[in-house]
C-alpha positions in Angstrom: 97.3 120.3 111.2 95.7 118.6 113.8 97.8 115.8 116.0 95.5 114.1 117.6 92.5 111.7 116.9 90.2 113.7 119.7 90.2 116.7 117.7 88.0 114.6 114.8 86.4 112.6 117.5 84.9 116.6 119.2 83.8 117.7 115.5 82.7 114.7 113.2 79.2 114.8 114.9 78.6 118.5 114.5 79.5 118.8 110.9 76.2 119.9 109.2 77.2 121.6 106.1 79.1 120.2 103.2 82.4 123.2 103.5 82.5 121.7 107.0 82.2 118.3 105.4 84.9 119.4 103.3 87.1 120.8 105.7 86.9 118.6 108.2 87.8 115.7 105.3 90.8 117.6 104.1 92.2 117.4 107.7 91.7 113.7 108.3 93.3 113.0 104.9 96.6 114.8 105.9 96.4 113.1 109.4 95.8 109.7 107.8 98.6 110.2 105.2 101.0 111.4 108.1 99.6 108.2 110.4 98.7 105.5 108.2 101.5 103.7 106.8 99.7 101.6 104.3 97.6 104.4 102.9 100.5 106.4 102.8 102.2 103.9 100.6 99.3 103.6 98.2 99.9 107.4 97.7 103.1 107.1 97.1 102.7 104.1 94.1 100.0 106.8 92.9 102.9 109.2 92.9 101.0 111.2 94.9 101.8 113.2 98.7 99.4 115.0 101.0 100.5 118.4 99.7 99.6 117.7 96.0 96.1 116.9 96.8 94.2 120.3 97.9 90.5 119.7 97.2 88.2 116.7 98.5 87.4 115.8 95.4 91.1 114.9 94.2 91.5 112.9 97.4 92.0 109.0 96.6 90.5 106.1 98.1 92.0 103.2 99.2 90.8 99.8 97.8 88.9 98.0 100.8 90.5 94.7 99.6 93.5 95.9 101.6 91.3 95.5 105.0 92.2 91.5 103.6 95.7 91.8 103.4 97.0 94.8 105.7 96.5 96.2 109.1 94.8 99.3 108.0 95.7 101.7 111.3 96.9 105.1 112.3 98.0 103.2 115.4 99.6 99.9 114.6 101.7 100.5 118.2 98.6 100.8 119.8 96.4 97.6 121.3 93.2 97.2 119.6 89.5 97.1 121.7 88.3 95.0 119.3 88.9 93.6 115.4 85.6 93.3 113.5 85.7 91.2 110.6 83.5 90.2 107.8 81.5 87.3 107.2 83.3 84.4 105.6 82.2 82.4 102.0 84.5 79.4 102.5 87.4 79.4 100.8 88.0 83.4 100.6 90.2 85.7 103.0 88.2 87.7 105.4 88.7 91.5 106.1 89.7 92.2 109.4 89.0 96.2 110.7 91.0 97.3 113.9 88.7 99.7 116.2 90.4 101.2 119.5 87.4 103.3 120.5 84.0 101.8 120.8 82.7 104.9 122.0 83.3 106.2 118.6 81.3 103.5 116.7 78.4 103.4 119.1 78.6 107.2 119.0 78.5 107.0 114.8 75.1 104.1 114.7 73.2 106.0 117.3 73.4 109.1 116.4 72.6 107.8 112.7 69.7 105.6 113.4 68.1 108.3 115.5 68.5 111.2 112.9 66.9 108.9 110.2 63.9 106.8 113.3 63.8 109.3 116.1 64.6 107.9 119.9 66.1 104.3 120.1 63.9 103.9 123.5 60.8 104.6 121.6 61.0 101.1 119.4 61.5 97.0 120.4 64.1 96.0 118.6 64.0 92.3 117.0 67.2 91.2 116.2 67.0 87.5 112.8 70.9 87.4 112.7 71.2 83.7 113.1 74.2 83.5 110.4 76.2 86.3 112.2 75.3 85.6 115.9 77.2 82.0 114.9 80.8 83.8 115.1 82.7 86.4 116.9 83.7 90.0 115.1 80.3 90.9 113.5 80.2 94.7 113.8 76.6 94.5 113.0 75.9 91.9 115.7 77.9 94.9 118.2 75.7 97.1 116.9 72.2 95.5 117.1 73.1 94.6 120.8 73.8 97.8 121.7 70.5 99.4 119.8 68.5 96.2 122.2 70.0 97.2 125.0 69.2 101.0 124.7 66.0 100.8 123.6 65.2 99.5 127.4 61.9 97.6 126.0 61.6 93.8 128.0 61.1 92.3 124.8 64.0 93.5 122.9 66.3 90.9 121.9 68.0 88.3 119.5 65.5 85.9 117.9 68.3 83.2 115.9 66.3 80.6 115.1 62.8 80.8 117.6 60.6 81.8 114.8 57.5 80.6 115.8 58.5 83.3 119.3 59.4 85.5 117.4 56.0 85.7 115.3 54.2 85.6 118.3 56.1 88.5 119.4 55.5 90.8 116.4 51.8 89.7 116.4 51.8 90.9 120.4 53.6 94.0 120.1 51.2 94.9 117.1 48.2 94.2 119.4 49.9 97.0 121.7 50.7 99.3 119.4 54.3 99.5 120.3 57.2 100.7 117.5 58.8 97.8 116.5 62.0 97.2 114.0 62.7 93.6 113.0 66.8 94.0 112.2 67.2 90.9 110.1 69.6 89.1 107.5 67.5 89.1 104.4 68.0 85.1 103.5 66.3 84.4 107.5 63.6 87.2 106.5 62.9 85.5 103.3 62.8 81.9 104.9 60.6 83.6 107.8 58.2 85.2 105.1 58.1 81.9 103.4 57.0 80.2 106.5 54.5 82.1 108.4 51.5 84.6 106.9 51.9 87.9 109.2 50.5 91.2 108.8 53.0 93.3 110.9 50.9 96.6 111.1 51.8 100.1 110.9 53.7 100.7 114.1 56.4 97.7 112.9 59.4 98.0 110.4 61.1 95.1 108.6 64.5 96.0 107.5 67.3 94.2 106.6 70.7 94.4 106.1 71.6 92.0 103.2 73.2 88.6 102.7 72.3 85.6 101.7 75.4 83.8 103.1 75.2 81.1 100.0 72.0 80.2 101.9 69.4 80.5 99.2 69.6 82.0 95.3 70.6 85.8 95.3 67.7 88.2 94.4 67.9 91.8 93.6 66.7 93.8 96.0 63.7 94.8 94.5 62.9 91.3 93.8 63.8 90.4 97.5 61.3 93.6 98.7 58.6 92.4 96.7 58.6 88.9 98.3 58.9 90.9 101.8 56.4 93.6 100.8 53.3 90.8 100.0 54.2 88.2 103.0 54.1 90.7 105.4 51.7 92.9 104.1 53.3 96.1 103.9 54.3 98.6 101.5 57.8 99.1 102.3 61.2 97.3 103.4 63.4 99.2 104.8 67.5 98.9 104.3 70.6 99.2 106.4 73.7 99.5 104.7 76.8 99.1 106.2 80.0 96.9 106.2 83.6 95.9 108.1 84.9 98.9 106.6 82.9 101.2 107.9 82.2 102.4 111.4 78.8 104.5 110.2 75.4 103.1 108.7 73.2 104.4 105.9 69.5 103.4 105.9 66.4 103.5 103.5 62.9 104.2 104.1 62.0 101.9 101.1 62.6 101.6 97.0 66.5 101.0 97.8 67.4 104.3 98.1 70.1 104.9 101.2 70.4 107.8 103.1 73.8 108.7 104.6 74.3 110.4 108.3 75.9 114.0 107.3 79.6 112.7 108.4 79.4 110.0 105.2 79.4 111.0 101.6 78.9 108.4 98.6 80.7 109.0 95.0 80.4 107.1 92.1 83.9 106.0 89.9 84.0 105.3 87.0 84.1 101.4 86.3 87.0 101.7 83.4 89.0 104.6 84.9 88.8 104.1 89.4 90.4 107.4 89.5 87.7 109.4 87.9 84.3 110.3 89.3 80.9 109.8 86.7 77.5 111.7 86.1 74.9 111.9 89.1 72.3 108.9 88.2 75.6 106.9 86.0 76.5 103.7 87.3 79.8 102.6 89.0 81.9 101.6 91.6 80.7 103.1 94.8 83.3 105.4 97.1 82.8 105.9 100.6 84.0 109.1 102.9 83.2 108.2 106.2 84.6 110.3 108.9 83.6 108.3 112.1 86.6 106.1 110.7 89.5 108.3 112.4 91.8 105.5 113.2 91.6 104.0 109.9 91.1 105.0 106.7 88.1 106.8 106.0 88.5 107.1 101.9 87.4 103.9 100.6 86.6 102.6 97.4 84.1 99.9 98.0 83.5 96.6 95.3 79.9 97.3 95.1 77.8 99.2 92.0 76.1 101.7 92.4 74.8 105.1 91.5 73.9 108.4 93.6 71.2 110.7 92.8 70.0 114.8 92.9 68.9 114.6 96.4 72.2 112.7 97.3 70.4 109.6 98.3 72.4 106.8 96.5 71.0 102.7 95.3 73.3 99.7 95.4 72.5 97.9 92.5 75.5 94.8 93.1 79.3 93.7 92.8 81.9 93.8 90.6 82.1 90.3 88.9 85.6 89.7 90.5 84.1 90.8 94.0 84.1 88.2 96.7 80.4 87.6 97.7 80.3 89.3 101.3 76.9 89.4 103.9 76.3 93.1 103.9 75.2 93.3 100.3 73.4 91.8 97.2 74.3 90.6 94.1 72.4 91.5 90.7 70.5 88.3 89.8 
């Protein structure tokens, strides 16, 4: 069995088939039931060990409410580079995730976004986080500065509450043809479409990563697309979905439907029974495998509904009623 986190670290990125998505899973579950004390723990109250579980799809995954309670590490000895933690409705506990290798996590949404847009250096990168820019620990803040700073253009940057610039910008950049994303919250999108009447062109991408922070009334997504689809005059909104928990992204192209990199896999559980998986196109609770999340745990059972499809693309359709109301995703109106 494999001893140390570097041995994931050299093969997570090369793993291009599902037997060596398989594999490589079934040897970062023994390593993070032999490291991780907590998820060890939930094993054993399962009545479970390593040894009893010998196929992927028996492996079981850890509740991410825990990242609210525990310290969810393979190296609790160890000093962390950096805690990300998640955005914060007043009132309800945060989850905090400890990271000690950025390299990893910059590694994991690079390599994503350019399998799914092509060269970072080829776009200007617009960054509407105003909610998230406000505090310290957003892992998607990290990551959007990172993605500015790569993609060398002069007018790359973070936008927070210059509108009026920022509209200027995208009307500029469309004039010159460049690639341009617009990374935003979807409540500032939705108050930027609301205020201004711009036509972003072909060569520009609005795509947002969720939350409406208690800022305006939720919307389904496709009720939140719409809106973003006629004020800006184009015929797709594309997604980012990610969270706390996770060191790796998904994205979609448009209608919703999420694309993971090929070191992520999405299940669906059922709601009534957590421990038992449901019919492709069913809806349930959404699991997550995501290998870029060695030090960890990467076998989590998100709060959020869902359902996965034939081509293994997979839609977020809301929360579980109990579910605290978080920034990276939407409830169902």
């Amino acid at each position: 069995m494999p001893v140390n986190t570097q041995y994931f670290k050299d093969k997570i990125f090369s793993v291009s088939t599902p037997a060596q998505f398989n594999k490589l899973a079934m040897e970062l579950f023994k390593y993070q039931c032999a490291n991780n004390a907590l998820y060890a723990r939930y094993l054993n109250l399962l009545g479970l060990t390593a040894d009893m579980v010998k196929t992927v799809d028996k492996i079981p995954f850890l509740p991410i409410e825990f990242f609210k309670t525990h310290n969810v590490s393979c190296k609790e000895s160890e000093e962390t580079v950096i805690t990300f933690t998640s955005s914060s409705t007043t009132g309800l506990q945060t989850s905090a995730h400890p990271v000690y290798d950025l390299d990893l996590y910059e590694k994991s949404f690079t390599k994503a976004f350019e399998l799914f847009y092509g060269p970072i250096d080829k776009y200007c990168i617009l960054g509407l986080l105003p909610s998230y820019l406000e505090r310290e620990g957003s892992s998607l803040v990290y990551m959007a500065n990172k993605l500015i700073k790569l993609s060398k253009h002069t007018d790359s940057g973070f936008y927070l509450y210059d509108t009026d610039r920022l509209v200027l910008k995208i009307e500029e950049l469309k004039e010159r043809g460049q690639k341009t994303i617009v990374l935003g919250v979807s409540f500032a999108l939705l108050d930027l479409a609301e205020r201004y009447n711009v036509s972003i062109g072909d060569n520009c991408i609005i795509m947002e990563t969720g939350g409406m922070k208690g800022r305006r009334k939720e919307l389904t997504r496709a009720e939140m697309h719409e809106k973003l689809c006629y004020a800006f005059r184009t015929k797709h909104i594309h997604s980012e979905y990610g969270m706390t928990e996770m060191l790796s992204q998904a994205y979609s192209k448009g209608e919703g439907r999420y694309e993971c990199p090929p070191w992520v896999k999405v299940s669906i559980r059922d709601v009534n029974d957590p421990f038992s998986k449901i019919a492709v196109g069913a809806t349930g609770g959404v699991n997550i495998v995501d290998l870029a999340n060695i030090d960890s745990c990467a076998f989590l059972a998100t709060s959020d509904l869902g359902r996965v499809f034939d081509d293994n693309t997979f839609e977020i359709l809301g929360r579980f009623d109990y579910s605290d109301v978080r920034g990276c995703n939407l409830l169902v109106a």
